[in-house]
C-alpha angles and dihedrals in degrees: 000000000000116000130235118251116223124232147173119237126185121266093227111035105013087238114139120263126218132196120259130196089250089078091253147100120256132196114228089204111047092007096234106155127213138198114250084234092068108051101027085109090059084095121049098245127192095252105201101027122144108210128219119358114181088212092054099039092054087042092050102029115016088087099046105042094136083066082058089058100056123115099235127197128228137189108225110225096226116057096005088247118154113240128200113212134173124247077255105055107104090165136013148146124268105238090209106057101003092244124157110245131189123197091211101182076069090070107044136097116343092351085055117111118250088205147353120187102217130236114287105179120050115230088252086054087037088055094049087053087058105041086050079050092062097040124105088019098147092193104037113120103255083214092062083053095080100135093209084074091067095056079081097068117120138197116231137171107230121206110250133177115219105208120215112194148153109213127195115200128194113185136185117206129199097213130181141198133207137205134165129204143154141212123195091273103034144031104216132197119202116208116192120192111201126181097230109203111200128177138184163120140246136172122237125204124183113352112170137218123169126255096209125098082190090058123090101241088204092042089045093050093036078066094064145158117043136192108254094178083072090056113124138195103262126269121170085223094087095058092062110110093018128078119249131198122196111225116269107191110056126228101260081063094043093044096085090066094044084053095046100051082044097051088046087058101049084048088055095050093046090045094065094040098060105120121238146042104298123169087198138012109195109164130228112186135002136167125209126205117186125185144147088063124171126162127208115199112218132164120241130213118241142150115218118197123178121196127182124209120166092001097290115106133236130204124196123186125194129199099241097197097043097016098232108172123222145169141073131298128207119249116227105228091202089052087042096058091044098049101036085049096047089051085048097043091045085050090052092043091050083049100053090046094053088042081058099049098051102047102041 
């Protein structure tokens, strides 16, 4: 039987509300705007719930993730439609009547949020951010500028962990010293090699990796850093007018790339604090212990925006809470040639006139 999606109307004309980077609720019809606060209990939510707990989720579905993978249906409350969703759609729009939709069974027990940081920037202030991306790009094609293109950009809240870890190195370093001295007859250089032994620990909060196959890894860290002091305890209310997606890797998959940012940074550390004089540091071994883990799932804010330009596709992320701006940009051959050759043709002129002047 097809489910019913949840959504919030507005007190006064029935009209959906949608979150707005004010921190409040926003009618799309009148335009009266409420505190979150005073229609969080439009939706029946599941007051006392804990959220995601690593322990429950592997106990309830580890078991069962093909369930996870199923294409669900759901009957949107606003004009009856029926509405197709993936196993991963936590909030959408229904394509009938535009209304915001949550798939609120998506969002409870052990599949419920810990956290998501708001948006913070609205699209019009998203697409300013990319358009001052693009500008003073010397070699972008003029033709992949068309502004009409950025009206398709879309907030989303994208799944993130938020590893939690203490982590113990032990690294071995091949270091070497050098010294030069000379003597009446010779010039001598002295080379020492030292096995530089360096421990320690560090604790490790937050580091995020993202919960989404759909998701870009490179394109999701390039985004950081967020803000965590702007995280908040979850409410369902801050997804509506955005899209939401629930994770679909789970954290045991996403935890090798926790550890190895973490790893990385105790190396570094231990890296600077190796005592002595040492022209160079490579290392040889280490060993990495890491314990004390614990994981929190949020949603992050983020506008995606994919653009195509000679058949090859380009995708463009924004922070949405500090408006950070990513992704790749297309290079125009024509301007290329002209702008690599008229370097090259300035640096051949300046070389002929100092050649003249001093030869003269």
């Amino acid at each position: 039987m097809p489910e019913q999606l949840e959504s919030y109307k507005c007190p006064s004309c029935g009209a959906p509300l949608r979150y707005t980077t004010t921190d409040k609720m926003t009618c799309t019809s009148c335009g009266n705007a409420y505190e979150i606060e005073a229609i969080e209990n439009m939706l029946p939510e599941s007051d006392g719930e804990k959220g995601f707990d690593w322990g429950d989720y592997k106990k309830q579905f580890r078991q069962t993730e093909a369930k996870l993978e199923d294409r669900d249906v759901y009957i949107c409350r606003s004009c009856g439609a029926a509405i197709e969703t993936d196993s991963t759609t936590a909030a959408t729009r229904c394509p009938y009547c535009d209304n915001e939709v949550l798939a609120k069974d998506r969002l409870t027990g052990s599949l419920r949020p810990n956290g998501v940081i708001p948006f913070r920037i609205d699209k019009d202030e998203a697409v300013r951010r990319v358009k001052a991306h693009f500008r003073h790009k010397p070699l972008l094609p003029r033709s992949f500028l068309a502004m009409h293109k950025l009206s398709r950009i879309q907030g989303v809240y994208v799944p993130f962990w938020l590893f939690d870890a203490d982590v113990r190195g032990d690294v071995d370093f091949d270091g070497t010293t050098v010294r030069h001295y000379s003597d009446k007859n010779y010039n001598y250089t002295e080379t020492k090699h030292y096995l530089v032994q360096v421990s320690g620990q560090m604790r490790f909060s937050r580091i995020p990796v993202d919960g989404s196959e759909k998701m870009d890894d490179d394109l999701m860290d390039a985004l950081e850093p967020f803000d965590y002091s702007g995280l908040r305890e979850f409410d369902a209310a801050y997804l509506s007018g955005f899209l939401a997606d629930r994770f679909d890797e789970d954290p045991d998959k996403s935890l090798p790339r926790a550890s190895e940012r973490m790893e990385d940074g105790v190396a570094n550390v231990l890296r600077a604090h190796a005592d002595g004089d040492y022209v160079t540091l490579t290392p040889k071994r280490s060993r990495f212990d890491l314990s004390n883990t614990s994981v929190q799932y949020v949603l992050l804010p983020v506008y995606l925006l994919n653009l195509e330009f000679n058949k090859k596709k380009y995708r463009f992320a924004v922070n949405g809470q500090t408006g950070k701006v990513v992704g790749e940009l297309p290079v125009s051959k024509a301007i290329s040639r002209l702008y690599f050759g008229g370097i090259a043709s300035g640096v051949a002129a300046l070389g002929t006139f100092l050649a003249y002047l001093i030869f003269r």
